[in-house]
Each structure stands twice: as C-alpha cells, then as structure tokens.
N, C-alpha and C positions, 0 to 999 in steps of 0.2 A: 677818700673812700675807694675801695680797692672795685676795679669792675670782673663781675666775673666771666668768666668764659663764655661763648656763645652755649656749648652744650651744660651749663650751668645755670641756664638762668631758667628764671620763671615763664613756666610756658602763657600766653598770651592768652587768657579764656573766649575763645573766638564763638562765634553760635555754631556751634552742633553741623557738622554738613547732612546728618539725616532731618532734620530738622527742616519742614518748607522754606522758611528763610536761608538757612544755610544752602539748600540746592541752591536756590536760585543766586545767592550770591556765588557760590560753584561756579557754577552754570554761565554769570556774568565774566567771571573771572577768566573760565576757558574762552568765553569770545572774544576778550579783550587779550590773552595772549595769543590767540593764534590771529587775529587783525592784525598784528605788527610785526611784522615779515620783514629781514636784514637781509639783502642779496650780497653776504660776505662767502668766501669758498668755507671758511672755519665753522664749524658745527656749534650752537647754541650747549653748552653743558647742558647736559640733564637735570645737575642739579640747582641751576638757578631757579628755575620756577618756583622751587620750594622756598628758596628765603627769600622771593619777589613777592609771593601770596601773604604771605604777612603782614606788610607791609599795605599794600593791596587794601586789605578788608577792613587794617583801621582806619585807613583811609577814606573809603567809601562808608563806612559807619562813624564819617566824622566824631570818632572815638578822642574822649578826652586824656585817655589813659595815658599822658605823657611816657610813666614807666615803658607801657607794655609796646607805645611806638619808638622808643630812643632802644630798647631793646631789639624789637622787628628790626630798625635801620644798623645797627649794630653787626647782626648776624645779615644781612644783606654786603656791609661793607668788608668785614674782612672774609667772606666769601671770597668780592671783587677784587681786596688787596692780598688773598693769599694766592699761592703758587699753582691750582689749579684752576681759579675761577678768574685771574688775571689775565683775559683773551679778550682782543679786539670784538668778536663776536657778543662775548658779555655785557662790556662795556657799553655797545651800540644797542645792544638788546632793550638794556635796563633803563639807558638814557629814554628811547625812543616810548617806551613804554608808558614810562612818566611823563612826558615830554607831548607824546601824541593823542593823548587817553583824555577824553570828558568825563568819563567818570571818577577820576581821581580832583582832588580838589584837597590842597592842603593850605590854603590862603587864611582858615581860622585859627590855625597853631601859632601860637607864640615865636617869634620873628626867628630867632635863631633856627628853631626846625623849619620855619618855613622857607629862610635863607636857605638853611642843608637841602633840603627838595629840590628847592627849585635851581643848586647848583649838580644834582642830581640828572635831572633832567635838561640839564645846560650844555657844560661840554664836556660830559664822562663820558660822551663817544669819539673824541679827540686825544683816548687814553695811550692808545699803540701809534695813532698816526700821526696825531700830531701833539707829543707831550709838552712840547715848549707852550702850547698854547692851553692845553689843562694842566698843567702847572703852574701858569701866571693866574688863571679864575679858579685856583685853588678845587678843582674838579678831579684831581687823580683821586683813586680809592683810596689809597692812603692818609693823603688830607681829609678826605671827606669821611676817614674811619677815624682820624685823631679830632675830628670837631665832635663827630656823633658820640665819642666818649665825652667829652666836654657839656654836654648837653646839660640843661637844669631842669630835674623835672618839674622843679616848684617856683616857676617863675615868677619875677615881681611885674614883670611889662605884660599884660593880656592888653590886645587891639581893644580900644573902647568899645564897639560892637559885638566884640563877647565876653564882656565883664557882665555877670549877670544883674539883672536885673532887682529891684526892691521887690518883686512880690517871689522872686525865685529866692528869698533869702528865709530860711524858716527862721521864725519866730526867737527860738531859742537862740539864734544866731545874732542876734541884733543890737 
C-alpha cells in the first residue's frame, strides 16, 4: 500500500474549534503547550505546534480512529525528520510534551502505537545530543517516522480491556 504524502492525506475530522467543546479543547491545548517550557538558546519552529495539535486531540478524545492518529503521527514525524523541523529544540519540545502532560493518555491503543508514543516521549530529546543513545531506543524521527508508516490500522492484538464488550456488539453483528 503506497502512503501518501502528509499534504495528501485525509484531513482528521476533529470537533469544530467554534464549537464549545472544540474551545475548550483549544483552550486546553494552549495550556498544555505553553506549560512546557525547553530552556534551549534554539527557537521552538512555529511550525510544530500545528502537527503537535493533532495528535493532541486524538489523543485526549481517546479517538479510536486508528487511520486518522497513524496519519496525525505521520505528519508529526517527518516534520521532526525533515530538514527544517529536525532541531534539538523540536525534539525536546515534542518529547517533553508527550512525556510531561496528564492529559495525553495513549495506554488504550493497540501496542504498537502505544510502543510508538511512548518512545516518542522517551528519548526523542536525545536526537541532536545524544544520538548514539536515541539510536539504540530507536527514538530518532526517522525510525520513529519509518515505524509510524509500518503501523496497522486494523489490528489483530486489542488489550483485553478494550475488546468491546457483548452488549456493545449490535445484534446484527453476532
């Protein structure tokens, strides 16, 4: 299956930010980025924020949409492994963000995104300083953008805890 480009894909149908849910998810989101503060001299890109908020919101809408979050971390990661978003500042950003944050929670996804996350939030801020050591936990954007292709969206392994239930199964389904 061929993957298509970040600016190819299907955009993520997130809730509406005029929408009172969407403020306040907004809203959370701005607090949760400007909380985590990197005292690096290198400026934060601009543009991380945007393929960080993606990510973000399927996240904290414990969103089942496999597609729509192997997509979000997709364009999150060759962001971080292309030529302008590949900065120590990024890196430590993005790690820290995932890393430090209560309100992200990706422990009910299917092992492999949850592996990807949580090596997201591991040693992707070891990218510029120390690469021998996110190279061996397989934490550079690179690796971590050649798994997130690798991803299934139609997984056979769901955690028994979120294998639905018999009464969540319609009828017709049985």
């Amino acid at each position: 299956m061929q993957v298509p480009r970040s600016s190819d894909r299907l955009a993520v149908d997130f809730v509406e930010c005029t929408s009172p849910r969407g403020r306040i998810m907004t809203d959370q989101f701005d607090q949760d980025w400007q909380r985590i503060r990197i005292s690096e001299e290198e400026a934060v890109s601009p543009q991380l924020r945007a393929v960080v908020e993606p990510v973000y919101r399927l996240l904290v809408m414990k969103s089942q949409d496999l597609a729509g979050i192997r997509a979000a971390l997709i364009g999150l990661l060759e962001f971080l492994a292309g030529a302008e978003g590949r900065t120590h500042a990024n890196c430590v950003k993005t790690d820290y963000f995932f890393s430090l944050n209560d309100n992200l929670q990706w422990e009910y996804l299917p092992r492999e995104f949850e592996y990807l996350i949580d090596d997201v939030a591991g040693a992707l801020h070891d990218t510029a300083t120390a690469p021998l050591i996110a190279d061996r936990l397989s934490s550079m954007p690179e690796q971590l953008l050649a798994r997130a292709l690798e991803l299934d969206v139609e997984p056979r392994e769901w955690k028994q805890e979120d294998m639905p239930r018999n009464e969540e199964i319609p009828d017709d389904q049985t």
